[in-house]
C-alpha positions in Angstrom: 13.9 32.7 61.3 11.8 30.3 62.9 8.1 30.5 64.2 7.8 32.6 67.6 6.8 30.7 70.1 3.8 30.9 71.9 3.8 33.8 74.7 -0.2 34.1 75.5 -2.3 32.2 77.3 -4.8 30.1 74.8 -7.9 29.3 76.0 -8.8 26.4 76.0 -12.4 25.2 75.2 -13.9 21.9 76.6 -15.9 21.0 73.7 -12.7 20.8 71.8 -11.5 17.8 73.5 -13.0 15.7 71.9 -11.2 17.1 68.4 -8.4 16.8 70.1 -8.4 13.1 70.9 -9.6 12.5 67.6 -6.0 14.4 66.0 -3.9 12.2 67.9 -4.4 9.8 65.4 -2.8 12.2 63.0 0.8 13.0 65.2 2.3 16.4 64.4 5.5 16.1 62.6 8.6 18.0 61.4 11.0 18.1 58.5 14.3 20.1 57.5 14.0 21.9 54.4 16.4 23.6 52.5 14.3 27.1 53.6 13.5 25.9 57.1 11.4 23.6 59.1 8.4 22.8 58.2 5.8 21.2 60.2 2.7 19.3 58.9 -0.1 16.5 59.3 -0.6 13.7 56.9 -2.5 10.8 56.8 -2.4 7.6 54.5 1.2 8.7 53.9 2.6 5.3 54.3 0.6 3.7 51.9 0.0 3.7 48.1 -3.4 5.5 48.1 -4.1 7.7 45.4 -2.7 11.0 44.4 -1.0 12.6 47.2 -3.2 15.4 48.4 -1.7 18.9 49.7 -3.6 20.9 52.0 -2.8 24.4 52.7 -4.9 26.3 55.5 -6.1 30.1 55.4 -4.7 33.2 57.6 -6.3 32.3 60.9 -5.9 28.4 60.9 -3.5 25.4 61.0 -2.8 21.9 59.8 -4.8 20.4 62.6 -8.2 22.4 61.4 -8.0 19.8 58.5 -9.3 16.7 61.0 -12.1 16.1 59.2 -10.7 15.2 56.0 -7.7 13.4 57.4 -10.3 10.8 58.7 -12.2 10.7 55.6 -12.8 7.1 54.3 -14.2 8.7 50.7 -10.9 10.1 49.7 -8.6 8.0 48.3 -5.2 9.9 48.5 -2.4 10.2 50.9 -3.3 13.9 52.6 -0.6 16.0 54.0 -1.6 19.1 55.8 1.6 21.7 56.5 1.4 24.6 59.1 2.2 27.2 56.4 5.1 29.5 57.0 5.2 31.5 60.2 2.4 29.1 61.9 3.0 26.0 64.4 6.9 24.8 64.1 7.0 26.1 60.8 9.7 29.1 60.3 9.0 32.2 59.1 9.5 33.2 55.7 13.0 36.1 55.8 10.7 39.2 53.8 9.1 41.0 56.5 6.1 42.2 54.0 6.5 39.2 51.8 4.8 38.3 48.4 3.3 34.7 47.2 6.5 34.0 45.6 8.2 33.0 48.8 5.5 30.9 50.3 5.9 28.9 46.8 9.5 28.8 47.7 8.7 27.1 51.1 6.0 24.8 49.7 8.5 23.4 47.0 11.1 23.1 49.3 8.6 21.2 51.8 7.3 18.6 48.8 11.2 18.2 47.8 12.1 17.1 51.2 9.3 14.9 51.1 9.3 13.3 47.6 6.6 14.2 45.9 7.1 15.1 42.9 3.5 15.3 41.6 0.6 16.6 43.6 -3.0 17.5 43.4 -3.1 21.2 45.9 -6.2 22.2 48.0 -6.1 25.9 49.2 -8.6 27.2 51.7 -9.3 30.9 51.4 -5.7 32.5 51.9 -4.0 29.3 51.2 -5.4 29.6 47.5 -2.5 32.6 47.2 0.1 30.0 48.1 -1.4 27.4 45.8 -2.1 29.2 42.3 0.9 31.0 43.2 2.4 27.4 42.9 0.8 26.1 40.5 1.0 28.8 38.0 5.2 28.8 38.3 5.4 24.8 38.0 2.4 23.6 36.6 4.2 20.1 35.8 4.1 19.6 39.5 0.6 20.3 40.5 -2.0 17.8 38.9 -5.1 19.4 39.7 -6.2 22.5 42.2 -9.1 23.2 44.2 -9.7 25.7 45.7 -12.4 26.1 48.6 -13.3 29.6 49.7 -10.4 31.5 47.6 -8.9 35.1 49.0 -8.5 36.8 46.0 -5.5 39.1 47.4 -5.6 42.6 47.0 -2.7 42.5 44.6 -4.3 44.3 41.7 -6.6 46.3 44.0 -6.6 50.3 44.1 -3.8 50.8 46.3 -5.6 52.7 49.0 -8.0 49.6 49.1 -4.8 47.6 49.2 -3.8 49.0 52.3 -6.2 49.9 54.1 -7.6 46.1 53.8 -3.8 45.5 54.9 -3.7 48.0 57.9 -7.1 47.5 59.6 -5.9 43.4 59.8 -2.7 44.6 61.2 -4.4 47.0 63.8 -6.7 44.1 64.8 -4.0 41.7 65.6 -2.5 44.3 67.3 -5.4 45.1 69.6 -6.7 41.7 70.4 -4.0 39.3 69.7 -4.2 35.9 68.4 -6.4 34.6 71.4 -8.5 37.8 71.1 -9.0 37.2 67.4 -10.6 33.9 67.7 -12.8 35.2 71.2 -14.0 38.1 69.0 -14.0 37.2 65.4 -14.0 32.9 65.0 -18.1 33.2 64.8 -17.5 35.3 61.9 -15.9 32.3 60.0 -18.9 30.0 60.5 -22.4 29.9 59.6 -24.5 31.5 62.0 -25.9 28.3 62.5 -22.8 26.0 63.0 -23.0 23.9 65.5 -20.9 24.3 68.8 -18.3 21.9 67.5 -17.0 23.0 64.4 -17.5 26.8 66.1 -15.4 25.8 68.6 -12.6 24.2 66.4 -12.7 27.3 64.4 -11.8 28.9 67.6 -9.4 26.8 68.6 -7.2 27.2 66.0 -6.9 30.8 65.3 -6.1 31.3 68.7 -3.0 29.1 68.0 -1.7 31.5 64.7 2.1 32.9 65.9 1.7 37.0 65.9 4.5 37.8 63.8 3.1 34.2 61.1 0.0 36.1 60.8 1.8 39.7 59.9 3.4 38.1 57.5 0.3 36.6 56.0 -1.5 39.6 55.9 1.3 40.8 54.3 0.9 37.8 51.3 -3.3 38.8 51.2 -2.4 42.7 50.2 0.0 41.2 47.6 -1.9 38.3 46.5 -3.2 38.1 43.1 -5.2 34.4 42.4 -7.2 35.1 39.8 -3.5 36.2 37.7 -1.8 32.7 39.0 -5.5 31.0 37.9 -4.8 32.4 34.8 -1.5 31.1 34.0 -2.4 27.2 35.3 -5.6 27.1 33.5 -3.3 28.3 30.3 -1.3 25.4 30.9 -3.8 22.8 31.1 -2.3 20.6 33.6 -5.0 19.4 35.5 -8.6 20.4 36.5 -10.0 22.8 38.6 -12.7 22.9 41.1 -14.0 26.2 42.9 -16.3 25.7 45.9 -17.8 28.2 48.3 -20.1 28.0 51.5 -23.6 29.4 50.4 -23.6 31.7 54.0 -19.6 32.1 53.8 -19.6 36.3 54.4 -15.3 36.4 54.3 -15.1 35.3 50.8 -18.6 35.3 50.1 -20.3 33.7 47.1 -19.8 36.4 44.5 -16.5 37.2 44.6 -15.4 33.4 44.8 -18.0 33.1 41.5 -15.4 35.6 40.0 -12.6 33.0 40.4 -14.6 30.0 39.0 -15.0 32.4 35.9 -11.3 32.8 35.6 -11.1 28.8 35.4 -14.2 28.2 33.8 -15.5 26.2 35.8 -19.3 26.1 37.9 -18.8 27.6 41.4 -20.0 24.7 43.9 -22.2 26.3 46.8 -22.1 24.0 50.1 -25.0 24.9 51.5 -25.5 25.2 55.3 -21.4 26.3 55.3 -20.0 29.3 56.1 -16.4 30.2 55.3 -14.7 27.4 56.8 -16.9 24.6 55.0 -14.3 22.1 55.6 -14.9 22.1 59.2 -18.5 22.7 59.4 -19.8 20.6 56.7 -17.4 18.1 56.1 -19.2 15.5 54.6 -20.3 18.1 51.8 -17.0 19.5 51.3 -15.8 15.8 51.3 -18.0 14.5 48.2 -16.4 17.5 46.4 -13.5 16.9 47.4 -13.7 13.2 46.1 -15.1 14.5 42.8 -12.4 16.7 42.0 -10.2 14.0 42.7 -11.8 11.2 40.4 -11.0 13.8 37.7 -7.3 14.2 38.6 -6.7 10.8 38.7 -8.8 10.1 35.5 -6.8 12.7 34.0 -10.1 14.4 33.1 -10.8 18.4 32.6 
């Protein structure tokens, strides 16, 4: 099934414009994959830099909220940024409640078609589900993960936690819709000091998710289970971990991403002066860690 188009007006912020100019550098583009179509962002793909980099965005975001990385000059990797099932031109995944397993599906299916064989995986709070998820089933494949901001999932939560976590999401996307969601809830994903840039960017970008994308991803965060996946990757020692977290991020605050750098056992990086999405409003911060990790997985070091 493929992504529903977009039937609501998106507002459209004039501080953005600016953004946007700058991602036409990085041109949108699409592939056929044995589950689908899958669209994504990439930049240094033609070249021979590095290890290649996949970036995989969390519930109310796209491949475009990665900008700031993709103009990076510190990182020295080919980055490819997909829209994640159900989101841009990328089709939906078939289960209508699905669990991690079948965004793995889509992701291997996506690096097949593009030839890589070998990657180091970023995941940014609900795209850490996708990536342990991932990593844990073919660890030969995935040369390092870090993981900025990490959902947990509800998976092994008390069932009534499970779904009421589930159902108030639902309810909310339901009541406001996509362009509601980021007029009402984007500040909540930012410092409340961010500047109006990278709040507005935040914005812009969840009011782009696809209604029925998002359903599905909730979906994938009640079922979702990262510190069990962390387990399994870490047990297979294939490459090293990083676990970063903004110091004012109030989604997946502190604490509970501590929780996850436990399970790897590894020291939690605090961004200070970053919210939730740290990779947007501190990205020279996030960048340096970002580098860092990736010295490591190219090194081969743990």
């Amino acid at each position: 099934m493929q992504a529903e188009a977009l039937s609501f007006e998106v507002p459209e912020d004039a501080t953005v414009a600016p953004l946007r100019a700058r991602l036409d550098a990085f041109p949108y583009r699409t592939v056929a994959t044995r589950t689908g179509t899958v669209g994504y962002r990439c930049a240094g793909a033609d070249t021979e830099r590095g290890v290649p980099v996949v970036m995989l965005h969390g519930i109310g975001s796209g491949a475009a909220s990665w900008l700031a990385q993709f103009e990076a000059t510190g990182l020295d990797a080919a980055l490819y940024a997909w829209d994640a099932p159900g989101y841009g031109q990328t089709s939906n995944v078939a289960d209508a409640e699905p669990h991690a397993e079948a965004y793995a599906d889509a992701l291997e299916a996506w690096l097949d078609a593009l030839g890589l064989d070998r990657v180091a995986l970023v995941g940014h709070s609900l795209g850490a589900i996708m990536a342990t998820k991932f990593a844990s089933r073919a660890p030969h494949r995935v040369r390092g993960l870090f993981l900025c901001s990490p959902a947990g999932g509800y998976g092994k939560a008390d069932p009534d936690v499970r779904l009421s976590k589930r159902d108030s999401r639902l309810a909310m996307l339901d009541k406001l819709g996509p362009a509601g969601m980021a007029r009402e809830r984007s500040d909540n994903l930012v410092a409340p000091n961010a500047a109006d840039l990278p709040r507005a960017w935040v914005k812009w970008n969840m009011a782009r998710v696809q209604p029925v994308g998002y359903r599905q991803a909730t979906h994938l965060l009640s079922n979702g289970d990262v510190a069990g996946e962390l387990t399994k990757y870490v047990a297979a020692n294939a490459g090293p971990v990083a676990v970063a977290v903004g110091a004012q991020d109030a989604i997946t605050t502190p604490s509970a991403c501590r929780t996850i750098a436990d399970v790897a056992g590894v020291p939690l990086q605090i961004i200070e002066g970053a919210g939730h999405a740290s990779y947007v409003e501190t990205p020279d911060a996030l960048n340096l860690a970002l580098a860092a990790w990736l010295e490591r997985v190219a090194t081969g070091a743990r």
